[in-house]
VOGU-3710 file (C-alpha; in Angstrom, 3 decimals, decimal comma):
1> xxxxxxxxxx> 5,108/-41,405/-34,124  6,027/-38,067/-32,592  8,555/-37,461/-35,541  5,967/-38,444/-38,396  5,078/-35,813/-41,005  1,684/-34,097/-41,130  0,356/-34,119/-44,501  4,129/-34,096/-46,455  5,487/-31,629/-44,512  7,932/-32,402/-41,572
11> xxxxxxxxxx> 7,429/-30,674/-38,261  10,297/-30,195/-35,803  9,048/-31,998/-32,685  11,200/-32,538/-29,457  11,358/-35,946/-27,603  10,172/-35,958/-24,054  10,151/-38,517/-22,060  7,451/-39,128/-19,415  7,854/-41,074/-16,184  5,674/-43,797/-15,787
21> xxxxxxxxxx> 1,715/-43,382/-14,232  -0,326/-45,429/-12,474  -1,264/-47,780/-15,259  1,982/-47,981/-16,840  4,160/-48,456/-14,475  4,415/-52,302/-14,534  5,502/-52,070/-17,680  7,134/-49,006/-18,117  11,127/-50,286/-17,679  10,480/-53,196/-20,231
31> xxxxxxxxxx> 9,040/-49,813/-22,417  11,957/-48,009/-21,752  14,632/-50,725/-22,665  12,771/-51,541/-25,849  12,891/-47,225/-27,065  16,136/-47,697/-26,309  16,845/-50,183/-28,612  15,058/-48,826/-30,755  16,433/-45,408/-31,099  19,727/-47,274/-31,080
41> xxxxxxxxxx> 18,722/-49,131/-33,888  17,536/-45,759/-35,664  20,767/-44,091/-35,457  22,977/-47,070/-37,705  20,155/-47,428/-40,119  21,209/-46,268/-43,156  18,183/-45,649/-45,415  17,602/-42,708/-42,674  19,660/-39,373/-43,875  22,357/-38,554/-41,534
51> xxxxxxxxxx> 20,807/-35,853/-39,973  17,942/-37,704/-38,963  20,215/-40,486/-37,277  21,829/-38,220/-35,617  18,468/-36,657/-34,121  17,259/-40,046/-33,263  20,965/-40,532/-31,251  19,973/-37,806/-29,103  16,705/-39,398/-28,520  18,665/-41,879/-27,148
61> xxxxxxxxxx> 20,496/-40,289/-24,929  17,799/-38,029/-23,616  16,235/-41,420/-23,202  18,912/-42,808/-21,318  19,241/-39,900/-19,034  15,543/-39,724/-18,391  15,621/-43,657/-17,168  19,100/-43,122/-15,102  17,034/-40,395/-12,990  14,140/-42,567/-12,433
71> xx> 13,404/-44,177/-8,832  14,606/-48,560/-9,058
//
């Protein structure tokens, strides 16, 4: 939901992931992999415009970085 529109106007909003807490943690990797997918999924989805795929490919990535840092 952090790219939805407020109102009908679109508001340029950066992805951040956040490392997992206390009460997420046990679930947080399974979270992770699924965004992942997700934004995947996103980015070959053609009823998105191009731009938009493209943003949610670097969602991805950011994504993928963020878990590649994290502590196994």
């Amino acid at each position: 939901m952090v790219f939805a529109p407020v109102g009908t106007n679109l508001v340029e909003r950066t992805f951040t992931p956040r490392p997992p807490t206390a009460s997420t943690v046990d679930v947080w990797s399974d979270a992770a992999r699924l965004a992942l997918t997700y934004w995947e999924k996103l980015t070959r989805e053609p009823a998105l415009s191009a731009p938009f795929r493209e943003h949610c490919g670097h969602c991805a990535a950011t994504l993928l970085s963020f878990v590649n840092q994290q502590p196994v």
